[in-house]
N, C-alpha and C positions, 0 to 999 in steps of 0.2 A: 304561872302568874301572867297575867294580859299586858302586853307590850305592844306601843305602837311606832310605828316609825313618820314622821313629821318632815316633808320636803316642800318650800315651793319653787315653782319654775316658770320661764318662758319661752321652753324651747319645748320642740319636740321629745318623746321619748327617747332616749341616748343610752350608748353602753353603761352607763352608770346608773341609771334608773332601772336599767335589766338588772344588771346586776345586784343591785339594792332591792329588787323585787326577789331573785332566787334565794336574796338571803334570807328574806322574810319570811318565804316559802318553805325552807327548809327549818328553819326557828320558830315558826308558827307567831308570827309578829304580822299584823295588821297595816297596812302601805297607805298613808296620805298623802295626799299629791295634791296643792294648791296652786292653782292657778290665777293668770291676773289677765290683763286687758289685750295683752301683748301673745298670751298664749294661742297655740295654734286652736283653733275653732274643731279641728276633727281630731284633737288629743284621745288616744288609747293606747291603756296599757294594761292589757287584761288579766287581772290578780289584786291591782292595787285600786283603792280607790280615787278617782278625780276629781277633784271640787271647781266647776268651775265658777264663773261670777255667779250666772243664776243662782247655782247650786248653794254658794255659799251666803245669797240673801236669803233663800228659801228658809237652810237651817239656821241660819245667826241673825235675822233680817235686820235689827234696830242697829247691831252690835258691827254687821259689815258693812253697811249703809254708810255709817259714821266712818269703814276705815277707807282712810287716802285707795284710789287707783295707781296703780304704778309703782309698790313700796314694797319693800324688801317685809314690812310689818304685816302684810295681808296672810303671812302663815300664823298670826293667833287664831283664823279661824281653824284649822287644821290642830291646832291644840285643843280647842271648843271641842271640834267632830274626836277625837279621840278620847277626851275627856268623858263627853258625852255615850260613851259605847265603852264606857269603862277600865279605860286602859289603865294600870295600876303603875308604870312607869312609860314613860312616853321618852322617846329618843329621838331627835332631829338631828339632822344633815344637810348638805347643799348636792346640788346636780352637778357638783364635780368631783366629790369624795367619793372612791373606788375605797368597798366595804375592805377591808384585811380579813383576815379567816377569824377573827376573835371578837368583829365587831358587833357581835349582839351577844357577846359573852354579858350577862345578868349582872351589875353589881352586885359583889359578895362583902362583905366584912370579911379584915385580914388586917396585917399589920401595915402601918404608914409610917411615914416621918412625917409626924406633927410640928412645926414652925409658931413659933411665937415671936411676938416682938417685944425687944431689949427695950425699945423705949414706949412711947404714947400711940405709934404705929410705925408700920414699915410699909412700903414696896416694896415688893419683893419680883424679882423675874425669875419664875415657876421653869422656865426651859431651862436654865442651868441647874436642874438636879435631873433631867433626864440625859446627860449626856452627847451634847451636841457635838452634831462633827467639824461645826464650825461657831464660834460667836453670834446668837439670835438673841431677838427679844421679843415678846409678844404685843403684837397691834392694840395701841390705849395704854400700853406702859409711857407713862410720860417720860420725853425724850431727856430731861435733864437725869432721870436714872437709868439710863441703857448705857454708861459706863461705871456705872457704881450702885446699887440697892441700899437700901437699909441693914446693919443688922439685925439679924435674927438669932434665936438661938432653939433645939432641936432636940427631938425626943423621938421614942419610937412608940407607937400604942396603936391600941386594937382600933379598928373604924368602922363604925357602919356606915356606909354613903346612902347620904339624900340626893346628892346634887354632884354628877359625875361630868369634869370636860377631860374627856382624852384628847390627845395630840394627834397632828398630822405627819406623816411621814412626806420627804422629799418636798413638800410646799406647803412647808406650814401657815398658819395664820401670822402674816407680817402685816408692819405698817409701809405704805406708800416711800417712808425714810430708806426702809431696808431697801426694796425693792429698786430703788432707781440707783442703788450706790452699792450693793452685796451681792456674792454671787449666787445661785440658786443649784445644783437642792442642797438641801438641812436635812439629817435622818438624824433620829432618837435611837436609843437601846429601848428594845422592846421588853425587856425585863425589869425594866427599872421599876422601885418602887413607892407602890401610891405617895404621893404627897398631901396632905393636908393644912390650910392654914386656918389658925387660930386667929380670933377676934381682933380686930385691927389691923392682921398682916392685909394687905389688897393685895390683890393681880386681875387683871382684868381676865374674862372668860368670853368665849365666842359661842356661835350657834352653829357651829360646823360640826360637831361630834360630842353633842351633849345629849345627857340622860338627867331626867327630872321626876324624883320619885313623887305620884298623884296629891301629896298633902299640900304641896310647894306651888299646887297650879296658879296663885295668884301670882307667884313671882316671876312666871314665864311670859310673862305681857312685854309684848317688844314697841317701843313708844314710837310715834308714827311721824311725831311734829319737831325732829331733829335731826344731823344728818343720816343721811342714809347709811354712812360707813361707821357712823357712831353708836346705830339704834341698837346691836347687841352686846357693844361696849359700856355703855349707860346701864343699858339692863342687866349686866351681869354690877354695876359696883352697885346697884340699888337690893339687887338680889342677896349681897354678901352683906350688906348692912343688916337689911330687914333678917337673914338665917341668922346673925349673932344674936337679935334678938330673940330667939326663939331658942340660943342655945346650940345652933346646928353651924354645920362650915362646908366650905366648899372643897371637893377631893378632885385633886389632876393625877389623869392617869398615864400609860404608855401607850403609844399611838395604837388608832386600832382601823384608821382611813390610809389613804392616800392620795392624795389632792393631784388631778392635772388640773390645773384652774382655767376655769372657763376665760374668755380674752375680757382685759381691762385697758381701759385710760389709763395710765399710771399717774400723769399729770391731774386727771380729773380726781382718783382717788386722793391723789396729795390734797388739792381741793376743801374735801370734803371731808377730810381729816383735821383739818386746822383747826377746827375748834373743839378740838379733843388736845391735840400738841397743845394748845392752850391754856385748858380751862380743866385736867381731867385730875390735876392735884388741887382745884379749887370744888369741884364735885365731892371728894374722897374727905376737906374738911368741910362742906355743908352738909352731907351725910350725916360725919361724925358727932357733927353739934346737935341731930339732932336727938330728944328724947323718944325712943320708939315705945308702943307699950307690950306688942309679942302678939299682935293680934294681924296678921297678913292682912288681911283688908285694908285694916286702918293704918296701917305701917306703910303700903304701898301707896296709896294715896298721900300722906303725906312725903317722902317723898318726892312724889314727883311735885305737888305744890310747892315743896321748897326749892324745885330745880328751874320751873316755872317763874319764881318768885326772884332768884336769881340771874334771870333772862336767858338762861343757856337752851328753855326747852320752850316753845311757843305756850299760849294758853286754851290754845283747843287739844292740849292735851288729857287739860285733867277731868274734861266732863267724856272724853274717850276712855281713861281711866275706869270712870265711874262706870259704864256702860258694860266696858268688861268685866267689872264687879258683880254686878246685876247680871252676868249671861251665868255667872259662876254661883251665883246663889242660886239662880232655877238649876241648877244642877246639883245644890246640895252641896257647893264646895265653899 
C-alpha cells in the first residue's frame, strides 16, 4: 500500500532527516521535504524528494502562490505532491522527531478504548490514558481543563483507523504553559492501548506524528492566516468535527517519534499561543453549532467561514480554502 512521508524544513539536512529517509528506505514510503524561503538554496538529500519554492509553484502554481512565505502551512503542498503520486496514507513529521523502530508500522484495525461523553461533550486529555511519568497535557487543551477534564465513559471495540496521531516520547507536543513552569522529559508506555474518541469528546491533535488515511485529504489543510503555533491545533478541532460528520473519529496511539526539539522562544511561543488559551473552548462550540452535511468540501469550508466569521481566523483565508479545494478536485479528490 503507498505511503508517503510529509516534512517541512528550514534547515539543512540533519540527523533526523537521515534518519527519516532510512526509514522510508527500508519501508518503501516516499520522502517529501518542503521547503520555504529560509531553506538552504543547495538543499540535498538524495532518496527523498525536495520541493523547493520554485518547485512548488511549478507543480501547485495558483494554490502556492496564494500560500503565505515563511509559514509553518507551506507543507500542504507536500500533501498535494504526495497526494498527487498517489499515496493511499500520507504520514507527516517535523525535522526533530527521531523515527522509533515502529514509526511507519501501517495502521492496523485492533481493539481501542473508545471514550464517549456523559454529557453534550467533553475535553478530554488523551495523555493520561497513555501512562505518563509525570502529569502532561497536550498543546490547545484549554488551560481551564489541565487540572480537571470532562467526564467520560469507556468501552472497548474493534477500530479501523482513518485518522492516526501517535505520541511523542521524552518531548512531547506541550503548550508554552508547560514548558516555562514543568520539567522535561515525559515518556509514555509504548504498549498502551489505542484510544479512540467518540463524537463530541475533543482533544486537540498535532502534525508531528500523524497518519491521514487518502479519503480525509480535504481535512489535512493546515490554515495559513492564524497563529502559527495554532495552525495545526485549529486544524485538528475542524478535522474532528467535519470526521463525526461523516461517522469516522480520530485514534491516538503510543509513541512511535522521539522529539529533540529544535531551539524555541518560549516567551514568543507563549505569544502566539494566546489565542488559543483563549478562544480554543469557544472554537469547540462554534464547531459544534454548526450543521455539517458529510460532504468534506462543503464541511471544510464552512468551517472555516464560521471561524472567519467569528474573528479568530483572518478572511484571506477562506478563498485559500477554496483554492485547496480546487487543487483537490483536479486530482480527483
Amino acid at each position: 500500500m503507498s505511503t508517503a512521508l510529509v516534512v517541512t524544513t528550514i534547515n539543512a539536512p540533519n540527523p533526523v532527516m537521515r534518519d527519516l529517509l532510512s526509514a522510508c528506505q527500508k519501508s518503501g514510503v516516499d520522502f517529501v521535504i518542503v521547503g520555504d524561503r529560509k531553506s538552504p538554496t543547495d538543499f540535498s538529500l538524495p532518496g527523498a524528494t525536495y520541493m523547493d519554492i520554485e518547485a512548488q509553484h511549478t507543480a501547485f502554481g495558483a494554490f502556492s502562490q496564494q500560500l503565505p512565505l515563511g509559514h509553518y502551512a507551506r507543507k500542504n503542498v507536500g500533501y498535494l505532491h504526495a497526494l498527487r503520486d498517489g499515496a493511499k496514507w500520507i504520514v507527516e513529521t517535523d525535522d526533530d522527531n527521531f523515527p522509533l523502530g515502529n514509526f511507519l508500522d501501517h495502521p492496523e484495525a485492533g481493539s481501542a478504548r473508545v471514550l464517549s461523553a456523559k454529557n453534550d461533550h467533553a475535553w478530554l486529555n488523551v495523555y493520561d490514558y497513555f501512562a505518563p511519568t509525570a502529569p502532561v497535557w497536550p498543546r490547545g487543551l484549554p488551560l481551564d481543563r489541565v487540572l480537571g477534564c470532562d467526564q467520560v465513559d469507556e468501552h472497548q471495540a474493534s477500530n479501523a483507523p482513518v485518522l492516526v496521531q501517535g505520541l511523542a516520547q521524552d518531548n512531547p507536543d506541550v503548550d508554552a504553559v508547560f514548558r516555562l513552569t514543568r520539567p522535561l522529559p515525559v515518556r509514555f508506555a509504548e504498549e498502551a492501548t489505542a484510544v479512540v474518541l467518540s463524537e463530541n469528546v475533543w482533544c486537540p491533535f498535532n502534525s508531528q506524528n500523524t497518519w491521514w488515511q487518502r479519503r480525509l485529504a480535504p481535512l489535512m489543510y493546515l490554515p495559513s492566516y492564524c497563529s502559527f503555533r495554532m495552525t495545526d491545533i485549529w486544524r485538528s478541532f475542524v478535522a474532528q468535527r467535519c470526521l463525526w460528520a461523516q461517522g469516522l473519529q480520530v485514534t491516538f496511539v503510543a509513541p512511535s517519534v522521539r522529539q529533540e526539539r529544535n531551539e524555541h522562544d518560549l516567551m514568543r511561543d507563549f505569544a502566539d499561543e494566546v489565542p488559543g488559551y483563549l478562544h480554543n473552548d469557544r472554537i469547540r462550540e462554534r464547531l459544534s453549532a454548526l450543521s455539517l452535511s458529510g460532504d468534506m468540501h462543503t464541511d471544510l469550508l464552512s468551517c472555516y467561514q464560521a471561524l472567519v466569521g467569528e474573528g479568530l481566523v483572518d478572511s484571506a483565508e477562506v478563498p485559500l480554502v477554496k483554492s485547496w479545494l480546487d487543487e483537490l478536485s483536479r486530482l480527483g479528490l
